[in-house]
C-alpha positions in Angstrom: 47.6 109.1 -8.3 50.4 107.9 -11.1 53.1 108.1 -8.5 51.3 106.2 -5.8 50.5 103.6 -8.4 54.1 103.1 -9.1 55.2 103.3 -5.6 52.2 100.4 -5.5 54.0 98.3 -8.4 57.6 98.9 -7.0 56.8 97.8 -3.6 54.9 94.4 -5.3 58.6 93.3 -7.1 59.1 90.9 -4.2 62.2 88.9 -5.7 65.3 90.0 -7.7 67.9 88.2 -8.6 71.2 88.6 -10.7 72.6 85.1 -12.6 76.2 84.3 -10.5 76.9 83.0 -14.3 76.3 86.4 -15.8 76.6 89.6 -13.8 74.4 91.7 -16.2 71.6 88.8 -16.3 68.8 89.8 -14.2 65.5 88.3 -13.0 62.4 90.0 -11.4 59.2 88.5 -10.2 56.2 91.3 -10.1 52.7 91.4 -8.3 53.1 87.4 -6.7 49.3 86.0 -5.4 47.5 83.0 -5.0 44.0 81.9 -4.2 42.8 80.7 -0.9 42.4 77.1 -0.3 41.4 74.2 1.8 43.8 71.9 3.4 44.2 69.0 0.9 42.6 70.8 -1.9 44.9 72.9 -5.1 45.4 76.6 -5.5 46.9 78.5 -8.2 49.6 81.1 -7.9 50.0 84.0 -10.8 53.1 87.0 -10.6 54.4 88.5 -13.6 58.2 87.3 -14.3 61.0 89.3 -16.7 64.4 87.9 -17.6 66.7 90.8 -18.8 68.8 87.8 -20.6 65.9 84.9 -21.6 65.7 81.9 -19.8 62.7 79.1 -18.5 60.9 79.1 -15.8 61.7 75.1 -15.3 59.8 74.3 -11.7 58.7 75.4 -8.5 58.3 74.5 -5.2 56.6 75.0 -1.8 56.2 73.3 1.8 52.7 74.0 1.9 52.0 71.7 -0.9 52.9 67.8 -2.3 53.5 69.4 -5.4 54.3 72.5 -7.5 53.4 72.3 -11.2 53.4 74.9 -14.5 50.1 74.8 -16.1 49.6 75.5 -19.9 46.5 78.4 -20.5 43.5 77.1 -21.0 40.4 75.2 -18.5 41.9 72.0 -17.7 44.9 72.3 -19.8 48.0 70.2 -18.6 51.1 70.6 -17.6 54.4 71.9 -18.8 58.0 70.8 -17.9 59.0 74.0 -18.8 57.7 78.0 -19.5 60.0 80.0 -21.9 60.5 83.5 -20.8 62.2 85.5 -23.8 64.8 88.6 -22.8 63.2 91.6 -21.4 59.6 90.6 -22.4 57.1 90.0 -19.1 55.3 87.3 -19.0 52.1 87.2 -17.0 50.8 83.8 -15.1 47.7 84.8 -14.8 43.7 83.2 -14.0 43.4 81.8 -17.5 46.2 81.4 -18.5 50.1 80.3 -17.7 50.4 79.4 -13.6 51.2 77.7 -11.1 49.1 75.3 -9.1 49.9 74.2 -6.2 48.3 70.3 -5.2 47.5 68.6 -2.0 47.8 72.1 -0.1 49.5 70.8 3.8 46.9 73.2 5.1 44.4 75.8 4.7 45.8 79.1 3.2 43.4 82.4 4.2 43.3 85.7 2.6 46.3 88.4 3.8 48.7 85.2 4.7 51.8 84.8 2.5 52.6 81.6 1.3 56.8 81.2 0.3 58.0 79.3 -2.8 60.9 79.0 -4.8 60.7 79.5 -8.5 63.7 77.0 -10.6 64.7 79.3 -13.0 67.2 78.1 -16.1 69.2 80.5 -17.9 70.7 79.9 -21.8 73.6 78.1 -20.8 71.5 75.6 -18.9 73.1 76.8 -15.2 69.8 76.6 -13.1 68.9 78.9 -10.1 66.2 79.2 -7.3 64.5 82.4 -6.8 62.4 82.8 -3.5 58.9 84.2 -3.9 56.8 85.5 -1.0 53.2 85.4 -2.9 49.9 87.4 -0.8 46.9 85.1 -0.5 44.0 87.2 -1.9 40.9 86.9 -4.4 42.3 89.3 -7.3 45.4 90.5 -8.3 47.2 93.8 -6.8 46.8 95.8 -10.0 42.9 94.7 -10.0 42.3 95.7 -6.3 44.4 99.1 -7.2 42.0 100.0 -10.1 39.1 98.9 -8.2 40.3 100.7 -5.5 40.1 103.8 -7.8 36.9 103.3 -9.2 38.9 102.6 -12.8 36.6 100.4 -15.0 37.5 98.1 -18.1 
């Protein structure tokens, strides 16, 4: 079961990228999903994003919606301009807490489709980059649905 679970966590690392800056700088963005939604209405979107080298998470963006904004954690909380993410530590957007949410959705999005975005990502020396995400729409994240799926309980 430990080995399908990894095979289950490699196969949800949907975006990789290495800095053209800094050839040993490298980027990964684990488990992307977001939230079904109505046409005109906001969704959120949560992954779990390392930088081997620091940077900030600066902006997104997507077709499917008018706008692409980093929320603090927190129910109603506001937005950020920008989401620090320190050298080799993950940090989880997540229900709750740090995410995305995407506003005035161009239509509905329905559980299984994938919905693409591109994540702005600014490194130490201030040279930016855009990192394409391909996010599942479904009600809970992959590692839930996993341990549900294996009657795990916490």
């Amino acid at each position: 079961m430990l080995a399908a679970f990894h095979g289950y966590l490699l196969a949800g690392c949907l975006a990789l990228a290495v800095w053209a800056a800094d050839a040993h700088a490298i980027f990964i963005v684990n488990q992307p999903w977001v939230r079904p939604a109505a046409q005109g209405r906001s969704t959120e979107v949560y992954m779990d994003l390392t930088s081997t080298e620091g940077a900030a998470l600066v902006g997104a963006r997507s077709d499917l919606a008018a706008a692409v904004t980093i929320r603090a954690p927190g129910k109603g909380a506001g937005d950020v301009g920008r989401l620090r993410l320190p050298a080799n530590a993950m940090i989880r957007l997540a229900p709750g807490g740090y995410r995305l949410v995407l506003s005035k959705l161009a239509r509905t999005i329905k559980l299984g489709e994938r919905v693409m975005l591109a994540l702005t990502i600014e490194a130490a020396d201030g040279a930016r980059q855009d990192i394409p995400v391909n996010a599942e729409v479904r009600l809970r994240s992959p590692i839930e649905d996993e341990h549900r799926a294996h009657g795990h309980s916490h």
